[in-house]
N, C-alpha and C positions, 0 to 999 in steps of 0.2 A: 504493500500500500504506500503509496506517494503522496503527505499530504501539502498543502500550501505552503506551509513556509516556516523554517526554524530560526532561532535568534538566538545566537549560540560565545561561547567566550564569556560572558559577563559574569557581574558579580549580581545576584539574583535578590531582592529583600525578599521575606520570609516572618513568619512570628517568631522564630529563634534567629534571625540576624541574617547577617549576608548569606550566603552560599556561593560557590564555584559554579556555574551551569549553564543551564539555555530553556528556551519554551518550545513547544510548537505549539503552532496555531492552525486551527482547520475553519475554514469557514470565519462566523464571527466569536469563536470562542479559542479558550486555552484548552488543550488537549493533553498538555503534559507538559511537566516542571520536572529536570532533574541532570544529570552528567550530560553532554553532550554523545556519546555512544547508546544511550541510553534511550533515546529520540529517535522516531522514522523516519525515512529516507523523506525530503522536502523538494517540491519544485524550486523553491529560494531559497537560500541561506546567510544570512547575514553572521558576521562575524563581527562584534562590537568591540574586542581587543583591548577587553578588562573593564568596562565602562560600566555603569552601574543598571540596571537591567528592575523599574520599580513601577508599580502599579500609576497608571493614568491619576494624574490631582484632581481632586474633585471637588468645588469649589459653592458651598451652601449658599453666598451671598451676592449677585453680582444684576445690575441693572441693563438689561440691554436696550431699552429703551422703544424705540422704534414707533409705527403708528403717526401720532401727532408729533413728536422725537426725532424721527428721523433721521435730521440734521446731527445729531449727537450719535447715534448709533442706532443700527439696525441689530435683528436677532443677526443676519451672514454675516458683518464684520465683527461684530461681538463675540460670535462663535469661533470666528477663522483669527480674531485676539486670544481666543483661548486654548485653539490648536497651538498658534503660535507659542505659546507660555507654557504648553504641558499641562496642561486642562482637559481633561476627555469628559469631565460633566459640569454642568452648571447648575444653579436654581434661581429663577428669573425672579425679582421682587416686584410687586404690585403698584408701586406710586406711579405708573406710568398715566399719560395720557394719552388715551383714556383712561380712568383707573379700574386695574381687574379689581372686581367685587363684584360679578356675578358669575355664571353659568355661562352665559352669550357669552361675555367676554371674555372668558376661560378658550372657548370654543374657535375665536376671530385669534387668540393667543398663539393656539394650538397648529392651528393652518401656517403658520410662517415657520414652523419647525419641518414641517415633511418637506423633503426638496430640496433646503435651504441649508440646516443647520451642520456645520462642520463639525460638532460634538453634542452630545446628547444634550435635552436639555428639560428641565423640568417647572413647575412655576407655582408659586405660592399665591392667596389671595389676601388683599386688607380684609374688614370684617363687614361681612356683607351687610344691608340695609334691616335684613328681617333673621330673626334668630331660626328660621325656618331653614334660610337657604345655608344655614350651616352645613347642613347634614349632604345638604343637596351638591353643594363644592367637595363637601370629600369625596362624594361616592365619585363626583366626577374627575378627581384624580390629582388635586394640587396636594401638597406637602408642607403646609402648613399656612397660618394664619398671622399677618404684619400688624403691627398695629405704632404708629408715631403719635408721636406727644397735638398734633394738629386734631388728630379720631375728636370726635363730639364723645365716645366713652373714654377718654383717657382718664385716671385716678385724680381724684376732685372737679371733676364735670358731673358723670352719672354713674357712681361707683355702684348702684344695686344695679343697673342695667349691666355693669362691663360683666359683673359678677354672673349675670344669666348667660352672657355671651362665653363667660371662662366655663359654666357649668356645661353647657349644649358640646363647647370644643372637646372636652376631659373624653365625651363620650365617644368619640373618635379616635382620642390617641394621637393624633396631631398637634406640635406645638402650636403655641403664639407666640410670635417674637415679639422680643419686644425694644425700641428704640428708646433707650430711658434716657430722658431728660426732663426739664419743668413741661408744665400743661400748657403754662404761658410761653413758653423758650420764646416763640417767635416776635409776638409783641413785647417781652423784653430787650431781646435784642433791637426792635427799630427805636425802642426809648432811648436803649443808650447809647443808639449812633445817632440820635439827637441831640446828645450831650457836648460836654467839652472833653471830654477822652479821646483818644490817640482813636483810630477805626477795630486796629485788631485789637488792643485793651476793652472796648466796648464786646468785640466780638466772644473773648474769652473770660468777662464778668457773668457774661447774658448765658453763658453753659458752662458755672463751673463743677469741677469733678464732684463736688458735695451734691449736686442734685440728680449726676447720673446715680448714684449709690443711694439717696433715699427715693428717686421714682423706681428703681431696681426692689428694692424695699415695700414699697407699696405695692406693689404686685403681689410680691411674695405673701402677705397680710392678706392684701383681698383674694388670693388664690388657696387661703388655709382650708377652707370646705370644700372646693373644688377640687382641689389638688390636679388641675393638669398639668399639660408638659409644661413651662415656661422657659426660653431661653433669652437669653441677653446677647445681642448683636451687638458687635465692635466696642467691645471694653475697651476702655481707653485709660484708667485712675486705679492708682493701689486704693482707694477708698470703696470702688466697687467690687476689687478685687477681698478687699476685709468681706464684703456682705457674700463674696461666693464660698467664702473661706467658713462666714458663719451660718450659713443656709444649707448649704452642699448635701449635709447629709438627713437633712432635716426636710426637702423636700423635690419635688423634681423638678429640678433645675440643670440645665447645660449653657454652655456661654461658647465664645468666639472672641479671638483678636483680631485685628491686622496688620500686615507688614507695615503700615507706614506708620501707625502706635508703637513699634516693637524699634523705628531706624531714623523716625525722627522727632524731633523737641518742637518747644515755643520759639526756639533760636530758629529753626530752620522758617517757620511760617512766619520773622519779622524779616527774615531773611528773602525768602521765594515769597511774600504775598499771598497773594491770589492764587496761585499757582499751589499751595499747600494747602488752601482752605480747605476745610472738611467738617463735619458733624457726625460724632462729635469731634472738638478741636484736639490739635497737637497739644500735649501736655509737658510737664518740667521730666527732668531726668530721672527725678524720684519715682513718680508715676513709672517712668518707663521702664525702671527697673525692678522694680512692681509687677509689670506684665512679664517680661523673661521671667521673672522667678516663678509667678502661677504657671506658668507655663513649662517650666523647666521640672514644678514640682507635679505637674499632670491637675491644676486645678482647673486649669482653662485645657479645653481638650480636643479644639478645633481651631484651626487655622481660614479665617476665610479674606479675601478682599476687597469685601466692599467696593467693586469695580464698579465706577461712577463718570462716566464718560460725556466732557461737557465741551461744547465750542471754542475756538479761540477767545472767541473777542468775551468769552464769559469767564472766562477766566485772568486775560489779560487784560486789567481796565480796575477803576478801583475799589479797594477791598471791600467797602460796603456793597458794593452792585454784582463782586463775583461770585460766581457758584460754588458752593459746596460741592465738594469733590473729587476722586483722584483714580483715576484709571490704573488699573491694578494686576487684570488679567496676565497682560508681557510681563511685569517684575517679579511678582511670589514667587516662581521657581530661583532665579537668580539672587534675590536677594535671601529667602529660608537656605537654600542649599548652600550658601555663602558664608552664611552663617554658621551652618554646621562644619564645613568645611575647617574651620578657624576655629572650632572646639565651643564656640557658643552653645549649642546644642549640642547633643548626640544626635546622629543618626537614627538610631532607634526611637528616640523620643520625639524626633519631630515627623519621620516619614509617616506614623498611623492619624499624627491631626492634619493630613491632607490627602487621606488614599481611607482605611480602615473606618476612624471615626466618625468623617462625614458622612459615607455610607451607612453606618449604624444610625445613625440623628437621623436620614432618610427613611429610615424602612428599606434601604435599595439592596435586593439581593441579588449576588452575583460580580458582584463588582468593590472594589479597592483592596483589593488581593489579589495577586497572584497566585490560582488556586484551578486545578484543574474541571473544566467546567464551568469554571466563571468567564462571562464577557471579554474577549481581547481588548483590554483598553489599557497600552503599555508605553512606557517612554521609556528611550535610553541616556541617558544622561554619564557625560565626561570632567573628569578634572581638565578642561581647559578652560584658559581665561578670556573672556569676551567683555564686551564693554555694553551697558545697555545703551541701544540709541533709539530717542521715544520719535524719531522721523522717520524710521522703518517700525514702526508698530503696523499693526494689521488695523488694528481699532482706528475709529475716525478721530479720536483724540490723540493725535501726534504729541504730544508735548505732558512731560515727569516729574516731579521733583527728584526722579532718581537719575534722568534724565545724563549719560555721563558716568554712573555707578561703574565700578570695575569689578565683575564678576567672578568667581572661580570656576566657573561650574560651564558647558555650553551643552545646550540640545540638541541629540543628534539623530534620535528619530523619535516620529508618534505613532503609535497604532490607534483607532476608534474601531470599535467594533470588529477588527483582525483587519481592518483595510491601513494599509502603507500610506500614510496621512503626508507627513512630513519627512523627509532626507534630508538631513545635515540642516542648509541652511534655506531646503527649497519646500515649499508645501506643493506637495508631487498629486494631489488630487483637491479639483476646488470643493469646495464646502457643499456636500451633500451626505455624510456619510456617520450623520447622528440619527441619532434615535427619539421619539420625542418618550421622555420618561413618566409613567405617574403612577399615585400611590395605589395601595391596595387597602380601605379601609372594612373591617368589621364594626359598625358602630353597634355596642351595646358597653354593659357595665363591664365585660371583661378584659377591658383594654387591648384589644388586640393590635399588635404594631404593624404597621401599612408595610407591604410588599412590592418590589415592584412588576410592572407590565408593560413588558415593550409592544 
């Protein structure tokens, strides 16, 4: 038997650490993990020549935009930024325009993935208008529930409503994410760039790290009877990192960081401007080293990017009028694996909050393992040194604050679904060759965790 194609020489991750070996792949899946003699004869054979041989990044947070957006990114370039980056899944957030929170719109989502999308890709809903259509988005296949400090239920608006809406979700088994900050953040923030403060001093009074860790807090409080999933997107402050440290085992709760919390300060946002703006903001180097260590000690246990893709001119122009932030897809490989590289991390400790973990937060089975029978969704990754340059990004938002970065690490191929995506430096098939992903839910009291279904 001859099957497609082996990838062989490399150093393999595994749940006991690297290994010597290779894959094959038949079709869209893995067929086999282990010595290279060991493996059937292949039509292809790649020989990677020691390179690191590690499941597809899988990436919980990331806005593609597109629809009304457009201009900023569509689901193709979003996607073919994510091939680029070593990303074989995504999960698209809701604030778009239009914004998903229903059924239809789930549905007009879903059509721009078949055909289009260069890596799998799946999509969460804000909370929809009737505590009915709860039930009705899960069965239809998103992965879970956003909700920002703007929602008409955010904590001190209609806390017995938010609380029916945490009650209806629990029964699914679906998080709610949650965007913590004040209820007011926004009309704070236009107060005090009314003021006589500096633009980014106004910017960083109107969210500080105290209010992500008590609306983080309030949730947790109004989800005591509930008790569903709750996670916290893009920690930012060792303050919120105290509340996961104090909540963790107490109730269900998961969180997320991102690389540009983990690689840059407040210096760098008086530094880049507009260009670093984000929500929530750059923080002191306290905080930051706050996040490494939740993370180093496994308290935060996903890695995601918050890929936020915005215009020139919305970014470049000044700080009060630009956008909130930062395209993220092309850096997280280079800059986590950078990091590890340089003994910041271990290897083992960071490769599962970007392959393993995610996938488990999903329900998605089959995938962020290399395991046989699961999905071919592989990357091979080199110690060589590259430089990131955000004018060859694939994403419509050319322009980094990492913009420049020197690398350790370079990508040298991608598989999606056992298809040869990416070579060295060329993407060798254009962007059709994802999957559109969605959950699997049982809604009753026994919490069943969502499954996936390609």
């Amino acid at each position: 038997m001859t099957i497609d194609l082996t990838i062989v020489n490399g150093k393999i991750f595994t749940s006991e650490g690297f290994k010597e070996g290779g894959i094959a792949i038949e079709g869209e899946s893995i067929l086999k993990v282990g010595k290279e003699p060991s493996l059937p004869k292949a039509s292809l054979r790649i020989n990677v020549k020691g390179a690191l041989i590690l499941p597809g990044l899988i990436d919980i947070h990331v806005h593609l935009r597109d629809f009304d957006q457009k201009q900023k990114e569509t689901v193709e370039t979003g996607t073919k930024a994510a091939l680029a980056g070593g990303v074989t899944t995504v999960v698209d957030m809701p604030n778009n325009k239009p914004p998903m929170n229903s059924l239809k719109q789930l549905k007009k989502k879903e059509a721009l993935v078949v055909g289009k999308a260069a890596v799998n890709v799946g999509f969460y809903s804000l909370l929809p208008e009737t505590l009915e259509e709860i039930f009705s988005l899960a069965r239809g296949g998103i992965f879970g529930f956003k909700i920002y400090p703007s929602a008409t239920l955010y904590p001190h608006k209609k806390d017995e409503q938010l609380q029916q809406y945490m009650a209806k979700i629990a029964l699914t088994s679906l998080p709610l994410i949650i965007h913590a900050d004040a209820a007011n953040a926004a009309e704070k923030e236009a107060e005090l760039y009314s003021s006589n403060l500096p633009a980014i001093a106004a910017f960083l009074k109107a969210h500080p790290p105290q209010v992500e860790a008590q609306a983080l807090k309030d949730f947790i409080i109004l989800n005591e009877e509930s008790k569903a999933r709750l996670h916290c997107a893009h920690i930012s402050s060792k303050k919120t990192t105290d509340v996961l440290e104090e909540y963790s085992k107490k109730t269900n709760l998961s969180s997320e960081v991102c690389p540009h919390y983990l690689f840059l300060t407040e210096k760098e946002l008086q530094k880049q401007q507009g260009l670093a703006k984000c929500l929530p903001p750059l923080r002191t180097t306290t905080d930051q080293k706050a996040l490494w260590q939740a993370l180093i000690e496994n308290k935060i246990k996903i890695i995601a990017t918050d890929h936020a893709p915005h215009r020139y001119k919305e970014k470049f122009c000044e700080f009060e009028h630009a956008a909130s932030g930062i395209a993220g897809l092309e850096t997280l490989l280079p800059l986590m694996f950078t990091a590890a590289f340089k003994g910041k991390i271990s290897f083992e400790g960071l490769i599962p909050k970007l392959t393993k973990n995610p996938a488990q937060f999903l329900g998605v089975a089959d995938r962020g393992e290399l395991l046989a029978g699961n999905f071919a969704d592989v990357i091979v990754l080199a110690k060589e040194k590259t430089i990131i340059r955000a004018e060859e990004f694939q994403s419509k938002a050319k322009w980094s604050p990492f913009d420049g970065f020197h690398s350790a690490v370079t990508l040298k191929h991608v598989f999606v679904n056992g298809a040869h995506v990416k070579d060295e430096g060329h993407i060798i098939l254009k962007a059709r060759t994802g999957k559109l992903l969605k959950s699997k839910v049982k809604i009753s009291e026994e919490r069943v965790h969502p499954t996936e279904e390609d």
